[in-house]
C-alpha positions as MATLAB code, in Angstrom:
seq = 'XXXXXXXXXXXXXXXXXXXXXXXXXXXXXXXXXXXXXXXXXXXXXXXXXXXXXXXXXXXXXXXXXXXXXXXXXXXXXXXXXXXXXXXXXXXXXXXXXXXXXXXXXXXXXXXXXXXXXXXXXXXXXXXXXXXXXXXXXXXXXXXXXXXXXXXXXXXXXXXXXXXXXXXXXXXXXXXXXXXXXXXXXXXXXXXXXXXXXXXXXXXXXXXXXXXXXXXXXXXXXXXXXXXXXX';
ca = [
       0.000    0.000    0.000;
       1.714    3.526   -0.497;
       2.230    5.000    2.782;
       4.112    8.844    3.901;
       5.741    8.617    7.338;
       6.444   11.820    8.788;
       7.231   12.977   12.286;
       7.177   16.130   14.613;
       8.910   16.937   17.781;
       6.693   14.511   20.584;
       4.827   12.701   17.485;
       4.597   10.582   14.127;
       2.474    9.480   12.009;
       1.819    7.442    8.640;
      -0.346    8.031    6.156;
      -1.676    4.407    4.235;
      -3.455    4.739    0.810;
      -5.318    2.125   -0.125;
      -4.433    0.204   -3.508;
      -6.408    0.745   -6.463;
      -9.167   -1.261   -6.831;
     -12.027   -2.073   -9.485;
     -15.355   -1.074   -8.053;
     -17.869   -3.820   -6.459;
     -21.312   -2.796   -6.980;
     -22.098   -2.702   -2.908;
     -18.611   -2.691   -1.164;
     -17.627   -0.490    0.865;
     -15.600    2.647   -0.184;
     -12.091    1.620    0.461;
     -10.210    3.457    3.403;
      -7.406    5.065    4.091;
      -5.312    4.455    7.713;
      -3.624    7.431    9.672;
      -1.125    5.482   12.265;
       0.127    7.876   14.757;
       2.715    7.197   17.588;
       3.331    9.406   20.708;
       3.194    9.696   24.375;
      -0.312    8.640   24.364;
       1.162    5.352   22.729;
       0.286    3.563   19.280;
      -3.327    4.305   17.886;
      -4.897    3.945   14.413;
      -7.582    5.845   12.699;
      -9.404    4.847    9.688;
     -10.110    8.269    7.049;
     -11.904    8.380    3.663;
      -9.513    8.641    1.259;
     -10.198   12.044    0.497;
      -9.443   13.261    3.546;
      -5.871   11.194    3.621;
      -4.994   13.069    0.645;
      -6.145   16.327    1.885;
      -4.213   15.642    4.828;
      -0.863   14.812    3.430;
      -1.223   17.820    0.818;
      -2.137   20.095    4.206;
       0.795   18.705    6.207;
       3.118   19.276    3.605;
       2.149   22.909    2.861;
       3.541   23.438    6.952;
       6.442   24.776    7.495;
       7.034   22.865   10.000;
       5.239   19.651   10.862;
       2.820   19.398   14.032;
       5.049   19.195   17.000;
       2.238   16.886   19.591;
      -0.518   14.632   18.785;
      -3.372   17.338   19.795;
      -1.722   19.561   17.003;
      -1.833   17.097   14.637;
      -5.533   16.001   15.147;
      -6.347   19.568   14.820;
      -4.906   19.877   11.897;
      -6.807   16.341   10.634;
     -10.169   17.372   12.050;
      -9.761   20.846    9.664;
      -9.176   18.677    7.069;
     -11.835   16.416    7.761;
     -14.897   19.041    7.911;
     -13.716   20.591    4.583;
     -13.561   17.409    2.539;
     -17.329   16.625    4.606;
     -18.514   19.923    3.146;
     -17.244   19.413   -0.442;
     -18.552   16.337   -0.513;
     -22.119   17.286    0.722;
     -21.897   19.981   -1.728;
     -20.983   17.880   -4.519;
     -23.642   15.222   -3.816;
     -26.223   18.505   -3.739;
     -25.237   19.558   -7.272;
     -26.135   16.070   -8.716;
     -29.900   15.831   -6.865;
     -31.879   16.471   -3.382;
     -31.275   14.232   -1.004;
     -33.166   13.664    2.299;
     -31.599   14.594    5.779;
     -30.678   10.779    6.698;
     -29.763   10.084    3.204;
     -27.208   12.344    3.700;
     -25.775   11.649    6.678;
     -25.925    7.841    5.317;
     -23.710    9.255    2.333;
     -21.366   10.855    4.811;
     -21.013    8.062    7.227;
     -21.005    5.378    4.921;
     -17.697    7.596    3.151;
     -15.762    6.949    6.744;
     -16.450   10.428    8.208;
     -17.368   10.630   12.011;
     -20.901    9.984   13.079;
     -20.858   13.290   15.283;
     -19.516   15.666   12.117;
     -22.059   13.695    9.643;
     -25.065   14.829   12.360;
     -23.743   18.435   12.413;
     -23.132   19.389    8.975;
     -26.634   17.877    8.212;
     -27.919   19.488   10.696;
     -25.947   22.782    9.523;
     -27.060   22.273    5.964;
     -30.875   21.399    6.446;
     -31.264   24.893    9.149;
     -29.225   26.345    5.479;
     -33.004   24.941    3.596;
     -30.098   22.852    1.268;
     -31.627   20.206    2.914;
     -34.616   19.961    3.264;
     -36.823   16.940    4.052;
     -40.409   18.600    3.128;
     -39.129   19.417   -0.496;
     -37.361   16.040   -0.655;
     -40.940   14.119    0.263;
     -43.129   16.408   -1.820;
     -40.945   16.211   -5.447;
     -40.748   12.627   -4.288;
     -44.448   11.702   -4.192;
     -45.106   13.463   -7.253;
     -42.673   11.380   -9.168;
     -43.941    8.759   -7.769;
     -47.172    8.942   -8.095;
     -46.845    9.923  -11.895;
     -44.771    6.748  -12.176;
     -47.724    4.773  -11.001;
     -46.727    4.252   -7.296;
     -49.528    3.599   -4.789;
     -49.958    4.456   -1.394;
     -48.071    2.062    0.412;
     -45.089    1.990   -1.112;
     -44.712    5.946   -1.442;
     -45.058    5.682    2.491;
     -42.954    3.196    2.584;
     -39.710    4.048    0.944;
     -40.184    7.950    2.540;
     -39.749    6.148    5.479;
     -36.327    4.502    4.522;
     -35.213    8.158    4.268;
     -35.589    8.828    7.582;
     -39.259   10.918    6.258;
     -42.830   10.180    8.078;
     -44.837   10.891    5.319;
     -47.806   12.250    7.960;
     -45.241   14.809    8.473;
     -45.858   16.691    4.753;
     -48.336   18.772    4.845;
     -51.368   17.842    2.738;
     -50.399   14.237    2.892;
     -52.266   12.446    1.316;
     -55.560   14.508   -0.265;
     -53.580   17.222   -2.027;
     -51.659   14.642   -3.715;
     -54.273   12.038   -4.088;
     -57.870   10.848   -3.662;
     -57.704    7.376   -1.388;
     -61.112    6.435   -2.683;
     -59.198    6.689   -6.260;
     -56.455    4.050   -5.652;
     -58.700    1.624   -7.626;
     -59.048    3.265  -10.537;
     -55.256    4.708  -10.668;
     -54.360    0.800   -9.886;
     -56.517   -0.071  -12.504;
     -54.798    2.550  -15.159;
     -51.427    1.237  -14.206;
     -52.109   -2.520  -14.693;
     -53.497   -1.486  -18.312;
     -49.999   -0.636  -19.510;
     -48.835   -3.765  -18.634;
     -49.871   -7.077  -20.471;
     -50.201  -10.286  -18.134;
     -50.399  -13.652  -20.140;
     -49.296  -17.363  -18.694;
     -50.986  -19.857  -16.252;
     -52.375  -17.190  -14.130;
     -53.125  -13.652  -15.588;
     -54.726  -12.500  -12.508;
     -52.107  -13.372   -9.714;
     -49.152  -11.530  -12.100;
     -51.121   -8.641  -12.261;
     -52.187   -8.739   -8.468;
     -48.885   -9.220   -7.489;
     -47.351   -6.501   -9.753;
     -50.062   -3.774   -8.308;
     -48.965   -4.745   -4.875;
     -45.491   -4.723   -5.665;
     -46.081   -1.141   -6.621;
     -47.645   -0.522   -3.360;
     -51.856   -0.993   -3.902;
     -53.333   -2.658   -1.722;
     -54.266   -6.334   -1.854;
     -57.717   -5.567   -1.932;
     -57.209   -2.377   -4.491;
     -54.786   -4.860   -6.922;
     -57.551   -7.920   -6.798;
     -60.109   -5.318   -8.133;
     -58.051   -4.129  -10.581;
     -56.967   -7.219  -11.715;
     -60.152   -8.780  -12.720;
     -61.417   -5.629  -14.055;
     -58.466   -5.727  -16.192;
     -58.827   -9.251  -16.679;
     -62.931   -8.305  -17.321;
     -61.805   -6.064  -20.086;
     -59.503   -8.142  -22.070;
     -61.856  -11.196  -22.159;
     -64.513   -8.338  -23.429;
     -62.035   -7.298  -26.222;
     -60.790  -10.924  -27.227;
];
């Protein structure tokens, strides 16, 4: 692995880089290792590799090198929010994200769970995050995708968002005595064939959140209509 040593007056330290690696769709983003050595003894800290790099560039720009290990993890946890704010910033350019998305991204990149909390926290007081905005562009899309109710609610709620929590939710977005005849709408785009029509098609409608009561409607009226056009 390429490693810098360096050292001050009471402490050292070594940098490791991880070696390049081909990506793995769900691995882990490789880490980088900041060994440090001083009268505190032999510790290790794991760092995204962004903020290795930033580190060694930072240390390097000193005229002299950090003389104890408090200096030195001063100088790292600089580093550290200004990578953590660069990267929220880049992620923000691309598309929203929602508050625990965010701090998902952040902690999932190796940054410290306390820094991920603040600068989302810091961000979504900013409005660059902001949760409400997240849910509400996300149920539109949604629903214009043909999502039903369930499954809206559901995957808000793997972003950290309680979809009671938006106002309006759910009758300026939707009429719940509709969901049969959206379900029914979305299952005639689709074409269901084989063994047994009516289970695909149930199953699809409830895999796109409907109810099972909403997708067996559906599903025979769907079923009703190509039988009547056959």
């Amino acid at each position: 692995m390429p490693s810098v040593e360096l050292r001050g007056a009471g402490v050292s330290w070594k940098l490791i880089l991880p070696e390049r690696q081909a990506a793995v769709l769900g691995a882990r983003r490789p880490r980088a290792t900041l060994a440090i050595r001083s009268e505190r003894g032999e510790e290790t800290l794991s760092l995204p590799v962004a903020v290795a790099k930033a580190l060694e560039r930072s240390l390097a720009d000193r005229s002299e090198p950090p003389s104890s290990r408090a200096e030195l993890v001063y100088v790292l946890s600089e580093v550290e929010g200004n990578c953590a704010r660069r990267r929220v910033e880049s992620l923000l350019d691309r598309r929203d994200y929602s508050s625990q998305e965010m701090e998902r991204k952040l902690r999932d990149d190796g940054y410290p769970g306390r820094l991920c909390s603040e600068l989302v926290a810091r961000y979504a007081e900013a409005k660059l995050i902001d949760d409400r905005r997240y849910a509400d562009v996300f149920v539109r899309s949604k629903l214009s995708a043909g999502w039903g109710r369930r499954r809206i609610e559901l995957e808000l709620a793997r972003r950290g968002i309680e979809v009671g929590e938006l106002p309006g939710w759910p009758y300026d977005y939707l009429d719940p005595e509709d969901e049969g005849e959206r379900a029914f709408e979305v299952a005639l785009r689709r074409s269901f064939r084989g063994r047994d029509p009516y289970a695909q098609c149930v199953r699809f409608l409830m895999g796109r959140g409907f109810s099972g009561a909403v997708a067996s409607s559906a599903a025979r009226r769907v079923l009703d209509e190509d039988d009547g056009g056959s």
